[in-house]
C-alpha positions as CSV (number, residue, x, y, z in Angstrom):
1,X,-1.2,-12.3,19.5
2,X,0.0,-10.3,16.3
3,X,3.4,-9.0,16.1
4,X,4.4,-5.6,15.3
5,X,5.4,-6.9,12.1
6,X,1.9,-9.0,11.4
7,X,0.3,-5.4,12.6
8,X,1.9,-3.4,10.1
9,X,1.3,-5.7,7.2
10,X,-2.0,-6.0,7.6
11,X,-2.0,-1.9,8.2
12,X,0.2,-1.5,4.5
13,X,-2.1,-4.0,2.9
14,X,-5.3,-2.2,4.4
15,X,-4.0,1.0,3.0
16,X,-2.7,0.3,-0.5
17,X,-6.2,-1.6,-0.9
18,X,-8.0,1.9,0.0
19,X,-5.9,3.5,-2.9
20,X,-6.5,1.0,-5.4
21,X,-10.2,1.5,-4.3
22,X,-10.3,5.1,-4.8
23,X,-8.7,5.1,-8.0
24,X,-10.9,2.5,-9.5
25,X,-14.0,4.4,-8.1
26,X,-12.9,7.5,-10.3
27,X,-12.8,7.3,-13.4
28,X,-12.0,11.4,-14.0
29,X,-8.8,11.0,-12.2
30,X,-5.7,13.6,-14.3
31,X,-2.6,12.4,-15.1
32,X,-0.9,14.1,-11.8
33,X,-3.4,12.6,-9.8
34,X,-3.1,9.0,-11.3
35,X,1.0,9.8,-10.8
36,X,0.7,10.8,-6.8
37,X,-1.4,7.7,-6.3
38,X,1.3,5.4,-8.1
39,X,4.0,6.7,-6.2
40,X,2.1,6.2,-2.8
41,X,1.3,2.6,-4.0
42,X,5.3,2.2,-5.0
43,X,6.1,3.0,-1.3
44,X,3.5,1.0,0.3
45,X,5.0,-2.3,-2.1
46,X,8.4,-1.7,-1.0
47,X,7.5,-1.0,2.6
48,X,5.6,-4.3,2.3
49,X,8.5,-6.6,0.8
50,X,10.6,-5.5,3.7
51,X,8.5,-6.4,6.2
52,X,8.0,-9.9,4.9
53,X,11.2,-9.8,4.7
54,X,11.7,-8.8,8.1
55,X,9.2,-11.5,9.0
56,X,11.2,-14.2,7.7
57,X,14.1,-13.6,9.5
């Protein structure tokens, strides 16, 4: 059985790959657009790193 922590990495993962999927399928994307999605992907890395992190320990 997963963990909580297994659960939400795989959830993180599944949801940053869905971002980098939109943003490739657009290619008329404007520069606040491009900005909102980096800073969503900047928060999904770092929630990422702690929970391996967490996992770790």
């Amino acid at each position: 059985m997963d963990t909580k922590i297994d659960i939400a990495i795989e959830y993180y993962t599944k949801k940053g790959q869905s971002i980098l999927n939109s943003v490739n399928a657009n290619s008329n994307l404007t520069a606040d657009e491009l900005i909102r999605y980096g800073e969503e992907m900047a928060v999904i890395e770092y929630k990422l790193t702690a929970l391996e992190i967490a996992k770790e320990n």
